[in-house]
C-alpha positions in Angstrom: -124.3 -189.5 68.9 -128.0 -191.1 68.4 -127.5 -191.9 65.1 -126.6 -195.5 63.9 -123.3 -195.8 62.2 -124.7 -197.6 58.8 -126.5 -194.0 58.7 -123.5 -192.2 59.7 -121.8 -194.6 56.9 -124.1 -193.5 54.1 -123.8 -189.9 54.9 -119.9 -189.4 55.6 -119.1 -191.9 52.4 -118.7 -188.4 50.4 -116.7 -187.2 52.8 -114.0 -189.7 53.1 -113.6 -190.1 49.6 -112.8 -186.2 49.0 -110.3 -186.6 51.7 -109.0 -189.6 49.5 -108.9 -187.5 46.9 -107.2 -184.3 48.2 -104.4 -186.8 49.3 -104.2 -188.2 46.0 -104.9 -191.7 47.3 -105.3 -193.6 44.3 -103.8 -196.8 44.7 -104.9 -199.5 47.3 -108.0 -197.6 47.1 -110.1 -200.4 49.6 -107.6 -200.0 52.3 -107.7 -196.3 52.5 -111.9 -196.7 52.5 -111.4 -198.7 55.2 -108.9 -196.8 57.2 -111.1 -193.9 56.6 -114.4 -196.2 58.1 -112.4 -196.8 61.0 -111.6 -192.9 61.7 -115.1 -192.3 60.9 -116.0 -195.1 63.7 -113.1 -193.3 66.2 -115.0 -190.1 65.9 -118.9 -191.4 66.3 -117.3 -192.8 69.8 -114.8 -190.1 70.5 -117.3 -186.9 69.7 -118.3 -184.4 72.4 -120.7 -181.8 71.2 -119.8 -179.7 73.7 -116.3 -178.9 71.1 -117.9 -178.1 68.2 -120.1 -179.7 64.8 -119.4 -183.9 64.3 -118.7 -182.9 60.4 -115.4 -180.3 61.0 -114.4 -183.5 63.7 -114.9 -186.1 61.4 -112.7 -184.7 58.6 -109.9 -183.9 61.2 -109.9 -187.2 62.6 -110.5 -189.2 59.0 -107.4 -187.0 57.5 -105.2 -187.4 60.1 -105.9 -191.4 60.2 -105.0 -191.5 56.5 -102.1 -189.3 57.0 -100.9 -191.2 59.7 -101.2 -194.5 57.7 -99.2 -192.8 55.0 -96.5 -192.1 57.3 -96.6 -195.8 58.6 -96.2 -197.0 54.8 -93.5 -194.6 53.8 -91.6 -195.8 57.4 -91.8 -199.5 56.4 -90.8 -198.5 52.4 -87.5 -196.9 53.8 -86.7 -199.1 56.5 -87.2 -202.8 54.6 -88.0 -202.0 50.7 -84.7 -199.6 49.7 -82.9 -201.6 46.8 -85.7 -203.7 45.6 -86.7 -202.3 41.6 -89.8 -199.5 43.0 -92.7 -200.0 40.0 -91.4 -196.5 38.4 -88.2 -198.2 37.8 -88.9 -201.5 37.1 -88.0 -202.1 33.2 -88.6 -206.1 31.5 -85.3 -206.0 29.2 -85.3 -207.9 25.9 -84.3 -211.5 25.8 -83.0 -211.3 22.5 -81.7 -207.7 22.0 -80.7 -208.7 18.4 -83.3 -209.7 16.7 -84.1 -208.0 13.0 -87.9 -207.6 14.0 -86.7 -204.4 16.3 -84.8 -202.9 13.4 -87.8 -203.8 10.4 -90.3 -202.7 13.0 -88.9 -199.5 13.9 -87.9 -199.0 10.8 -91.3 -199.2 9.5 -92.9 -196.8 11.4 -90.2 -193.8 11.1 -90.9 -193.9 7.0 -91.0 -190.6 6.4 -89.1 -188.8 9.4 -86.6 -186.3 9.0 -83.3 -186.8 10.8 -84.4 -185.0 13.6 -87.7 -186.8 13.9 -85.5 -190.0 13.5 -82.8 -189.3 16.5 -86.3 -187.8 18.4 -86.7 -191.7 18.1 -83.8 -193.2 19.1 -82.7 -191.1 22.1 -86.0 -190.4 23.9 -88.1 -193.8 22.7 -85.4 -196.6 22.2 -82.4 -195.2 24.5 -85.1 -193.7 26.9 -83.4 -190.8 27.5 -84.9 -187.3 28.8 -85.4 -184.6 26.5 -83.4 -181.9 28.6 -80.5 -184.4 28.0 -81.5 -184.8 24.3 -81.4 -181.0 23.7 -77.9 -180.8 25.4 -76.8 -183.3 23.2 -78.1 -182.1 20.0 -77.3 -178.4 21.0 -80.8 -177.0 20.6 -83.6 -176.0 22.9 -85.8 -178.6 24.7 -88.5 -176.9 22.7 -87.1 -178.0 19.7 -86.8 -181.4 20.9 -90.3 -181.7 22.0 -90.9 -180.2 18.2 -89.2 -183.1 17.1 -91.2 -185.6 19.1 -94.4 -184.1 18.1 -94.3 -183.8 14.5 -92.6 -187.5 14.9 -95.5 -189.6 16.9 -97.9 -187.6 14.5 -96.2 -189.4 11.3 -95.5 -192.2 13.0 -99.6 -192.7 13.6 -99.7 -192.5 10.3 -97.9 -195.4 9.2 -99.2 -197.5 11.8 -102.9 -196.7 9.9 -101.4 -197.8 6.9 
């Protein structure tokens, strides 16, 4: 191709960051750019008019670099990362579990819950549990469970105003 690859830069910028976006790349953001600059760069060099328009290339060669990066990444997580706390699952416990403020606080804000509202609380807040579980529990529909939690973080907003 004639044209420069600052101009080529400026023009595809669009481009790669709809690909990021169809791939739901939303951490690391940078690297991906880059990866995606580098494809871009691959294609200016690798392009033969003779196969076809530079823009249907270019997003076949950027995708398939990020792509192929993703694979890399997911390859190295399995191979060297299994058993370290991933950032979904990583939870900073309480020092001191037994402190009164937990109790007061908590306390505090559920003034005015029913007894649903209130074991809405402590199963799906404090125990962290999921609601499907919750409704097993409790014997009712995960509906009603998410009823529960509704009309509880509604009252609960309004005693933090207070």
């Amino acid at each position: 191709m004639s044209q420069p690859f600052e101009k080529l830069v400026d023009d595809y910028k669009p481009l790669i960051l709809t690909i990021m976006k169809k791939l739901h790349l939303y951490r690391d953001h940078e690297a991906f750019y880059q990866i995606g600059l580098i494809a871009l760069w691959e294609a200016h060099c690798r392009f033969d008019p003779k196969k076809g328009g530079f823009s249907t290339f270019a997003y076949s060669t950027i995708r398939g670099r990020l792509l192929e990066y993703l694979t890399k990444e997911n390859q190295f997580y399995d191979r060297f990362c299994q058993g370290l706390p991933s950032e979904e699952g990583f939870h900073l416990e309480d020092p001191n579990p037994n402190l009164p403020f937990e109790s007061d606080t908590m306390e505090h804000y559920c003034t005015g819950l029913s007894d649903n509202q209130r074991k809405w609380v402590q199963k799906r807040i404090i125990e962290d549990k999921r609601i499907i579980d919750i409704a097993k529990e409790e014997e009712v529909t995960t509906d009603a469970v998410k009823s529960w939690g509704r009309a509880a973080i509604k009252k609960m907003r309004m005693n933090i105003l207070n």
